[in-house]
N, C-alpha and C positions, 0 to 999 in steps of 0.2 A: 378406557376410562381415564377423564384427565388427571394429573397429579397432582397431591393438594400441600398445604405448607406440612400439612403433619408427615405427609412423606417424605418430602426434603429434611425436615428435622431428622427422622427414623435415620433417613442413608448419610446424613452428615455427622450422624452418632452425638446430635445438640436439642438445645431445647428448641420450642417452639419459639419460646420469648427472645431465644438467641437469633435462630432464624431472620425475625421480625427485626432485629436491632440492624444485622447485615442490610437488610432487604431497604431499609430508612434511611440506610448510610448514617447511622448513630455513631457515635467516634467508642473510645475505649473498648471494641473490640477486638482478640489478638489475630493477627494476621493469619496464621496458622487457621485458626476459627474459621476467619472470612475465607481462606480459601477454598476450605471442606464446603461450606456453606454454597460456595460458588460453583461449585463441582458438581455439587448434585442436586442443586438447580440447573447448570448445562445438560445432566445425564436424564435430569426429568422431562427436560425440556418444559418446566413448570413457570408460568407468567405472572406474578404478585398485580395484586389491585391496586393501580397508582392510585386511580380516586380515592380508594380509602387511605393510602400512605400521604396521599396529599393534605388531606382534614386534620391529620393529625400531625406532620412536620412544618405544615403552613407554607412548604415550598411547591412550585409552581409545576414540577414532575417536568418539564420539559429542556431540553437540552440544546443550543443552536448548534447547527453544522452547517460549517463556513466550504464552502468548497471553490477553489479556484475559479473554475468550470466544468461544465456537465454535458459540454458536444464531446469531451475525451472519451472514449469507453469506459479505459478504465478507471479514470476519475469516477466514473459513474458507479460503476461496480464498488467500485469500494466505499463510495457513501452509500450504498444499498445494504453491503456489508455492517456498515456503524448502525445504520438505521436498524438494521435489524435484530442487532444487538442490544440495541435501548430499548426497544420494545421488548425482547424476550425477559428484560431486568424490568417491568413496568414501567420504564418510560417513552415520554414522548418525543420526538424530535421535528425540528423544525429548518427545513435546508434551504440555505443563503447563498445562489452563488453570486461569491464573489468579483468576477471577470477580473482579477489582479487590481482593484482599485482603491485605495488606503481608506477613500471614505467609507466603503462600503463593510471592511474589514472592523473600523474603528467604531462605526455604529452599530454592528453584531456586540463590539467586545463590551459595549456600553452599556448594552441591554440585559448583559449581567445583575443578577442580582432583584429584577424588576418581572423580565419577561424571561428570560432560562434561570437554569441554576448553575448553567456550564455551558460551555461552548470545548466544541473538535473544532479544529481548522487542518483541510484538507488543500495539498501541494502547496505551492510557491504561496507566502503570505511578507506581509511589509516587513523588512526587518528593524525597520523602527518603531512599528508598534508592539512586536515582541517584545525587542527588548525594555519596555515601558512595562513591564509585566513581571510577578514573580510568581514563583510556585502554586501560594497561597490564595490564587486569581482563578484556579478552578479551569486550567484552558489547557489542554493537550493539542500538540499538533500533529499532523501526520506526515510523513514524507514532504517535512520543511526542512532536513537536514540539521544539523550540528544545532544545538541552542544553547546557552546557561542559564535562561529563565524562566521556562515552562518545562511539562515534559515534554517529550516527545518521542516518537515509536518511527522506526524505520525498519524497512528490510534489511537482509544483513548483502550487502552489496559486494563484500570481500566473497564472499561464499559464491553467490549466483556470478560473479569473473571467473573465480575458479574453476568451478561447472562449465563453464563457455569455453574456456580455455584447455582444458582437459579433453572435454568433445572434438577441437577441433583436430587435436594432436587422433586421437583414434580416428577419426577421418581422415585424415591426411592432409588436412590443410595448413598450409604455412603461408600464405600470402592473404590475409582479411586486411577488409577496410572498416571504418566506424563511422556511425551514424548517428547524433543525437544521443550521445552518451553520458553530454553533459546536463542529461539535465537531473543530476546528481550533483554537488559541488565538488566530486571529487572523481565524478563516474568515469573520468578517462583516463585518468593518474593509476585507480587501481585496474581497469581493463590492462591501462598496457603493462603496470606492473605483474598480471597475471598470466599474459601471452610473452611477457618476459621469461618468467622463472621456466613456461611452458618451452621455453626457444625459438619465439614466431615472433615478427617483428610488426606490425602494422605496416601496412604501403600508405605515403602518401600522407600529409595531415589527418584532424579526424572534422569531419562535417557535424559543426554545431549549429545552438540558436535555431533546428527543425522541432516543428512537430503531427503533423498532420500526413493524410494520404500522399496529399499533394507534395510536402515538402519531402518527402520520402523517395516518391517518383523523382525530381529535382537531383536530389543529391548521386541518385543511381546514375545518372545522366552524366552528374557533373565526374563522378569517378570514372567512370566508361569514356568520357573524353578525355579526360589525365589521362591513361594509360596504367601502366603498372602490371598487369597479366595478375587482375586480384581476383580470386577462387573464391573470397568470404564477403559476406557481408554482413557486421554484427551490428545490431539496429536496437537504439537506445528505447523503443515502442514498440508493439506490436502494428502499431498504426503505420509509422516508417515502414517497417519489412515488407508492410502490406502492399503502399505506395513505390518500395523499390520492384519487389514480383512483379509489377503490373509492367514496369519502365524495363525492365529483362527481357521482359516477353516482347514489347514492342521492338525490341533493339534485337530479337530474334535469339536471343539466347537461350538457352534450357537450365532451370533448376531442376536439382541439383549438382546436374554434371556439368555444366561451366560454373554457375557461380552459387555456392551455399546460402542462404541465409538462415538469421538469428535472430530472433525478436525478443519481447521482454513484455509482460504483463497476462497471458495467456487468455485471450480476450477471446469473446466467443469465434469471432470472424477466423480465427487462427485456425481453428478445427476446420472450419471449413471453404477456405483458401485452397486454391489449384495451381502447385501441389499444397496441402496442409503445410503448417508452417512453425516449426521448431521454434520452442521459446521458455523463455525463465518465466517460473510461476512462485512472486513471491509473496502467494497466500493470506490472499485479502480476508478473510475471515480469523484468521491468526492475527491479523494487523489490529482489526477490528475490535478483536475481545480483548486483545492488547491495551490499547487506547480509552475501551471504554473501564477495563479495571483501573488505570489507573487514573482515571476524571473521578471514578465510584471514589477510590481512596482519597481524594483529596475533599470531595465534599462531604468525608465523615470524616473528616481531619486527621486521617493517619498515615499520609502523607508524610516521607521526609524533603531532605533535598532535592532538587533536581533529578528526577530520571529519566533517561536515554534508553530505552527501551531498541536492544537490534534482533529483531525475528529472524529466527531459522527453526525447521532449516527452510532454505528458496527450494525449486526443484525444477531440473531443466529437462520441460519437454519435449521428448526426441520424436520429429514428426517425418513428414517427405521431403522440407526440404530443403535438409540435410543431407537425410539420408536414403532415398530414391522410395518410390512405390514397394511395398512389400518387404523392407528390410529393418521394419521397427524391430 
């Protein structure tokens, strides 16, 4: 039997009328409140009637979601993740992607206030339209990095290196290379900082500016023509690692006993990759309810400052190849 608002009230230990004030994004409720409230709407898995919350807050229930693009995996996956988080809060969403183009960005963020009542903006977005923006703008971003003028929610990137860098030490690898690591603003500063304190030094530059199959493939090539006798491959994608396995195997290599890889987004293809394919999983649904609490918060005005939202924990899945067939 579905769950109804009187049971979110019951398990949230609130009124009904409170429930409802949460549900509307009405401001002067206390946080504390709205969390319970939220909580056991998640545990209900109970979905509020936008159409009826829309008749009567006169907002328009729907939300844009700006996404860089949607051929990424797991760009994808994680606007499926938002999307479906706005639905499970009554709302709607409506997804834009963006192909990285200011215009495209600047008339999403325009449409504020008329046709959304908020906008996500998901990966790489203008830094000049950001910064044209304050808190009060209703716009969270997602794995856009550092801001001071929106929120914004990342994974926690210090965390998912150390994971990498820990694994490779119990493996036994000391000689990796990097792949697309930047596409973090800081993604290779803290990797090599964490293969640092580990005692492993990277070989060789790190291979930026990738990101597909293809450029993946590419970069494996180009490291295997450098030389270096490098055992790792730590891959800013799951989509790289995927594109380097393929370029291995051409080049007659065997993972994981010549050369490890390490991918990052744990995207369905990873499971089943030959061999399966080890990788950080920084928990797009955690990103997701992340982002959309705090858009909720700001369009009931209880919003403060700026917030930086960093998820953990990430979690690194240890798959073949890594660590060989049968040794999970």
């Amino acid at each position: 039997m579905a769950a109804t608002m009187r049971d979110v009230a019951a398990l949230a230990g609130v009124s009904l009328k409170t429930v409802s004030r949460v549900v509307n994004l009405e401001p002067h409720t206390r946080p504390e409140v709205v969390r319970r409230v939220r909580t056991a709407i998640a545990e209900l898995a109970w979905v509020p009637n936008g159409s009826a919350r829309t008749l009567r807050t006169g907002r328009t229930g729907v939300i844009g979601v700006g996404v860089s693009e949607l051929r990424r995996p797991y760009l994808s996956m994680l606007t499926e993740a938002i999307v479906s988080e706005l639905y499970r809060r009554g709302l709607q969403a409506a997804v834009e992607p963006t192909h990285h183009r200011p215009e495209r960005i600047a008339t999403l963020l325009a449409s504020r206030g008329r046709v959304f009542d908020g906008v996500v903006l998901i990966g790489e977005t203008s830094p000049e339209l950001i910064s044209a923006l304050s808190p009060t703008d209703a716009v969270v971003a997602v794995h856009h990095g550092r801001t001071d003028h929106v929120d914004s929610v990342d994974a926690d990137a210090v965390e998912a290196a150390s994971l990498v860098a820990r694994h490779l030490v119990v493996m036994g690898r000391a000689r990796p290379a990097l792949i697309g690591m930047d596409r973090s603003q800081y993604g290779n500063d803290i990797l090599t900082a964490a293969l640092a304190a580990a005692g492993i030094a990277p070989v060789g530059p790190p291979i930026g500016q990738v990101q597909g199959r293809a450029d993946g493939a590419r970069a494996a090539r180009e490291i295997l023509d450098r030389g270096g006798d490098v055992d790792a491959l730590l891959c800013g994608s799951d989509e790289l690692a995927l594109g380097a396995l393929a370029e291995l195997a051409r080049a007659g290599l065997t993972v994981p006993d010549d050369v490890a890889i390490v991918g990052y987004d744990n995207i369905d293809d990873a499971l089943f990759s030959t061999p399966s394919l080890t990788t950080v999983d920084p928990g797009a649904a955690r990103l997701a309810r992340s982002a959309v609490d705090l858009l909720a918060d700001r369009l009931a005005g209880t919003g403060g400052e700026v917030a930086r939202r960093i998820i953990s924990p990430v979690e690194l899945v240890r798959r073949e190849s890594t660590l060989g067939a049968g040794l999970q």
